[in-house]
C-alpha positions, -999 to 999 in steps of 0.1 A, spaced: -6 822 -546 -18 788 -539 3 755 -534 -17 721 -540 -7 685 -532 -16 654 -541 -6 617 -545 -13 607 -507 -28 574 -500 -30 542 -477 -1 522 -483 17 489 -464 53 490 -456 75 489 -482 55 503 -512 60 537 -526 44 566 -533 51 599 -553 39 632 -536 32 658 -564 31 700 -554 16 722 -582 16 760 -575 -7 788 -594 -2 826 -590 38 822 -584 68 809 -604 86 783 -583 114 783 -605 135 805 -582 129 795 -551 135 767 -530 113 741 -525 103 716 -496 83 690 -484 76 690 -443 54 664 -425 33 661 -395 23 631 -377 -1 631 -347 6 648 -316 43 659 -332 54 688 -346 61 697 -383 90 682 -394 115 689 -423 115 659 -448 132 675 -481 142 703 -497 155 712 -534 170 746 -543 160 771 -571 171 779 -607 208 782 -617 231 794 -616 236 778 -584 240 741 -586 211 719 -580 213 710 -546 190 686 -524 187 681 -489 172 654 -471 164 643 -432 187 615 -420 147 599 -413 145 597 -450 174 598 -469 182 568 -496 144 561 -497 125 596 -507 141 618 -539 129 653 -545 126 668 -578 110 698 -594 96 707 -633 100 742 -635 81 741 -671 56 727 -650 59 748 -620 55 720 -598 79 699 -572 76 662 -562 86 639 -534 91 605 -548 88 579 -513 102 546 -516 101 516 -487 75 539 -467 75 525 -432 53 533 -408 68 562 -393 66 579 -421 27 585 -417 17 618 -415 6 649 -430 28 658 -461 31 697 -467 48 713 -498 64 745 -489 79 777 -512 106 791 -501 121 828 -500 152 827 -518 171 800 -542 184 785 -516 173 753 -497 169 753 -457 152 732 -430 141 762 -418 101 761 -418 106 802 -411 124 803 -444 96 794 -463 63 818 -471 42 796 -489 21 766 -477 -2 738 -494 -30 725 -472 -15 691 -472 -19 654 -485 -25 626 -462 1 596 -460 -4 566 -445 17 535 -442 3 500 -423 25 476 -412 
C-alpha cells in the first residue's frame, strides 16, 4: 500500500495550488481521506478530511486555519484524493501529507488513519 503526493511548489501569497494523492495496493473508496501538514519546528497538523463511499453522505471537514480557501475532493474511479488551496498565505507553508483512513468516516484524528504518503512540499512567499 503506498500513498503518493504531488502538486507542491513555490508559490506568493494569494495564488493557488492543487495538492493531488494517488494510492496503489488499496482501494480508497471506503475510507476516509485527509490531508495533514507540518511546518518547521510544529507538529502535524489536521488540514482536511473527506469521508468514504455511500451510503453515508459525503461529508467534509476542514480546520477553521483553512476553511473557505482549501476544498477537498476525491475520484474514487481514480483512487485518488485532492486538496484544491486557494489564497495560500504564508502560514500555510509546510509539509503536506495525504493520509487513509480506517473506516468511512472522516476525523482529525491523525491515530485514526493507517496510511501515510511521504509528503509534498508547499511553500508560500510573501
Amino acid at each position: 500500500v503506498q500513498l503518493v503526493e504531488s502538486g507542491g511548489g513555490l508559490v506568493q501569497a494569494g495564488d493557488s495550488l492543487k495538492l493531488s494523492c494517488a494510492a496503489s495496493g488499496r482501494t480508497l473508496a471506503n475510507y476516509a481521506m485527509g490531508w495533514f501538514r507540518q511546518a518547521p519546528g510544529k507538529e502535524r497538523e489536521f488540514v482536511a478530511a473527506i469521508s468514504g463511499r455511500p451510503p453515508l453522505t459525503t461529508h467534509s471537514d476542514y480546520s477553521d486555519s483553512v476553511k473557505g480557501r482549501f476544498t477537498i475532493s476525491r475520484d474514487n474511479a481514480r483512487n485518488t484524493v485532492s486538496l484544491q488551496m486557494n489564497n495560500l498565505k504564508p502560514e500555510d507553508t509546510a509539509l503536506y501529507y495525504c493520509a487513509a483512513g480506517t473506516s468511512y468516516y472522516n476525523s482529525r484524528r491523525q491515530l485514526d488513519y493507517n496510511t501515510w504518503g511521504q509528503g509534498t512540499q508547499v511553500t508560500v512567499s510573501s
